[in-house]
N, C-alpha and C positions, 0 to 999 in steps of 0.2 A: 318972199318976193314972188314965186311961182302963182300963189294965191290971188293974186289979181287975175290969173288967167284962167285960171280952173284950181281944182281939191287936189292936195297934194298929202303923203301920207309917210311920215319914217315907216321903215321894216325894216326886220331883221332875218331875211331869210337864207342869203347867202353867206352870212356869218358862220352858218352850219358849219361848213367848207372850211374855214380857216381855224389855223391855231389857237389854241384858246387864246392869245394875248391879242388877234385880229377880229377878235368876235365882238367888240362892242364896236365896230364902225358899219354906220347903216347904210341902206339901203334907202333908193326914194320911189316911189312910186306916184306920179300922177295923172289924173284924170283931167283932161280939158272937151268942154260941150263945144258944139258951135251947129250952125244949121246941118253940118254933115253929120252931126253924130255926137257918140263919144269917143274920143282917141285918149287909150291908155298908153303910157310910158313909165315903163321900169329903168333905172340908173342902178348901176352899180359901180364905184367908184372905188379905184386900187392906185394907192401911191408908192411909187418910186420899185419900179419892175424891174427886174434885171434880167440887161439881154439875154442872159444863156437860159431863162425860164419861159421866155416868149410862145414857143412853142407849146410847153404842154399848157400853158394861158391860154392859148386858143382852144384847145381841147375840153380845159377846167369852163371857158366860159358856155360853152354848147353844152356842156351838164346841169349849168347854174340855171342856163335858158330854158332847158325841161322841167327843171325841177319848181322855177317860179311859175311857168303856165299850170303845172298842174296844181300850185296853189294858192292862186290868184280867180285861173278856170276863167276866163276872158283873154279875147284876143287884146293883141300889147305889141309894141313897139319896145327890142332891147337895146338899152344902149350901154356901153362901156366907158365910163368917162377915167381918163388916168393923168398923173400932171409928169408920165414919162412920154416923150417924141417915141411914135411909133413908125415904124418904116411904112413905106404905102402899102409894099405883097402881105405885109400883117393885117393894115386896113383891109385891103379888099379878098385875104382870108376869111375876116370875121363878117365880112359884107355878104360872102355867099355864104355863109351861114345863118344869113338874117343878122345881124347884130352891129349896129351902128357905134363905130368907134369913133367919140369925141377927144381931143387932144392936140397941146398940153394943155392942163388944164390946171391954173394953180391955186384960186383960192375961189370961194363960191361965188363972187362976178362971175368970173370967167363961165361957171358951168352952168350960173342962168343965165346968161346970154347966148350959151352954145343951143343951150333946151330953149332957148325963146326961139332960135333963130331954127331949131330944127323943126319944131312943131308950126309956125308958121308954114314951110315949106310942104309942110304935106295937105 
């Protein structure tokens, strides 16, 4: 669906990071042109989080963050898409860390409409 808007990409980068039974769930990466430019957007999508692991989630994802610029190596917009309700001081943790928390988010309507609706926006 993305593909009407711009090139969009599976990865598997942040699979690294998870146990091996978490490592075939991808990643999405895409590109949208428009007269400004190109605007990249990385997703990384984690289902069903539990509260007491929230916090080093925010930590893990500021790792994910580094680790994808340096192998992408283009500026990018990160986003977090999850189908658990996040509190808002989690949102706007991950906010000043650069990384756009999408949420809940349950099946992939939901998360191209969240990504139409963010990438418009900017």
């Amino acid at each position: 669906m993305l593909s009407l808007h711009g090139e969009s990409e599976v990865l598997y980068l942040t699979a690294e990071f998870s146990p091996f039974s978490n490592r075939q769930k991808p990643d999405l990466l895409f590109r949208r042109s428009d007269q400004i430019g190109i605007q990249t957007f990385f997703v990384e999508y984690k289902e069903n989080i539990n509260q007491n692991d929230i916090n080093q989630l925010c930590k893990d994802l500021v790792e994910h963050q580094d680790f994808v610029q340096d192998a992408i190596l283009e500026k990018y917009v990160f986003i977090f898409a999850t189908n658990t309700a996040l509190k808002p001081e989690i949102i706007e943790e991950l906010k000043l860390n650069q990384i756009i928390a999408i949420c809940p988010i349950d099946d992939e309507t939901d998360l191209y409409s969240a990504i139409l609706k963010l990438i418009k926006s900017r």
